[in-house]
C-alpha positions in Angstrom: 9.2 2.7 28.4 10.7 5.9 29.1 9.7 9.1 26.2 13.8 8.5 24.9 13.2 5.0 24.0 10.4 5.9 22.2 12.1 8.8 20.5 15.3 6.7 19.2 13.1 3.8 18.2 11.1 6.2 16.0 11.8 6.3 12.5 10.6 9.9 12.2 12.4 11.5 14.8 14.0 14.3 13.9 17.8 12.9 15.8 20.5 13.9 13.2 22.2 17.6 12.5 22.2 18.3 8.8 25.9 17.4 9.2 25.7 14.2 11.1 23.1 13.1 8.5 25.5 13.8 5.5 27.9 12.1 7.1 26.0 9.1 7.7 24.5 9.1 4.2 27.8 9.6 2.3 26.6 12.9 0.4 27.4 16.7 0.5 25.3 19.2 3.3 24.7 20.8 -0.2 23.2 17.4 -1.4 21.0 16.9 1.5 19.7 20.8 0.8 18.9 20.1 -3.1 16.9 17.0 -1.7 15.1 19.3 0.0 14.8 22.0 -3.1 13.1 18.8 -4.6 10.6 18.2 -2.1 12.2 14.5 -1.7 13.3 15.4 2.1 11.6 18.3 3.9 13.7 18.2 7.2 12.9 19.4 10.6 13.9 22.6 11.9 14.9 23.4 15.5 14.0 26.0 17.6 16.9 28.0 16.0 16.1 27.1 12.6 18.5 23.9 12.0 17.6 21.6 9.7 16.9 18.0 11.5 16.5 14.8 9.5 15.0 11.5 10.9 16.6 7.7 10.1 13.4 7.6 7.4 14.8 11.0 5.7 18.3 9.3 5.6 17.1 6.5 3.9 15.6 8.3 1.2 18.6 10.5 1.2 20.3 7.4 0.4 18.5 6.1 -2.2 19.0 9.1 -3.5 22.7 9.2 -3.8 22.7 5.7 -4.8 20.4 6.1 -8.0 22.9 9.8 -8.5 25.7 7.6 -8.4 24.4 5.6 -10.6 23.9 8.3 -13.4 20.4 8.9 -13.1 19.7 12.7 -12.9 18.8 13.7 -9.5 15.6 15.6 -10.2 14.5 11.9 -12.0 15.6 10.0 -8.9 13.9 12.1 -7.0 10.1 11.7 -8.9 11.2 7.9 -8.9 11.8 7.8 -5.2 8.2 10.0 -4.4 6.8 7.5 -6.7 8.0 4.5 -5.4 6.9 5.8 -1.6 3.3 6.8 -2.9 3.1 3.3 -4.4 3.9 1.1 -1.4 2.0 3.3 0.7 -1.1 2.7 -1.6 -0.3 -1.1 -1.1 -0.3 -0.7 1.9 -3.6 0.5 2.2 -5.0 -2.0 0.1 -3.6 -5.0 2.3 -5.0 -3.7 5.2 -8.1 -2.4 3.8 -8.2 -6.2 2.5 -7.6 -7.6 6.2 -10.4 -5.9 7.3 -13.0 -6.8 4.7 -12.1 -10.9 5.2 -12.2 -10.1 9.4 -15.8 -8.5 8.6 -16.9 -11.6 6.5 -15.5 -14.4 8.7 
């Protein structure tokens, strides 16, 4: 597989200008920077200093706008969305940390 492929299938490469990724998300270039300002998104920056977001950033970005949309203040939808990340990440964990301890007893 050539370096590309593995570049678009990864879902934390930095592929979309900060004005591609609002458009694709449905929200503001302003929106996207308070995400930021929030520590929900930190994006990439290129060589020149342009922000880059990867297809994981836009989804969060998303979620984002969603639970705004929704009425839910965007610093709160924010913590929620960091929360919610932390969480499945620690389950996560614990599933495979689980997998291993039954392949070590079997």
């Amino acid at each position: 597989m050539a370096q590309s492929d593995d570049m678009l299938n990864d879902d934390d490469y930095p592929a979309y200008t900060m004005g591609r990724a609002a458009e694709i998300v449905g929200a503001s270039q302003d929106f996207l920077r308070r995400l930021d300002e929030e520590k929900l998104i930190i994006p990439f920056r290129s060589a020149g200093g342009h922000r880059r977001y990867s297809r994981y950033q836009l989804r969060l970005a998303a979620r984002a706008r969603e639970m705004v949309d929704q009425g839910t203040a965007l610093e709160a939808a924010c913590r929620i969305i960091i929360l919610e990340d932390q969480l499945e990440e620690a389950l996560q964990y614990n599933r495979d940390h689980q997998c291993r301890q039954q392949a070590g007893t079997a």
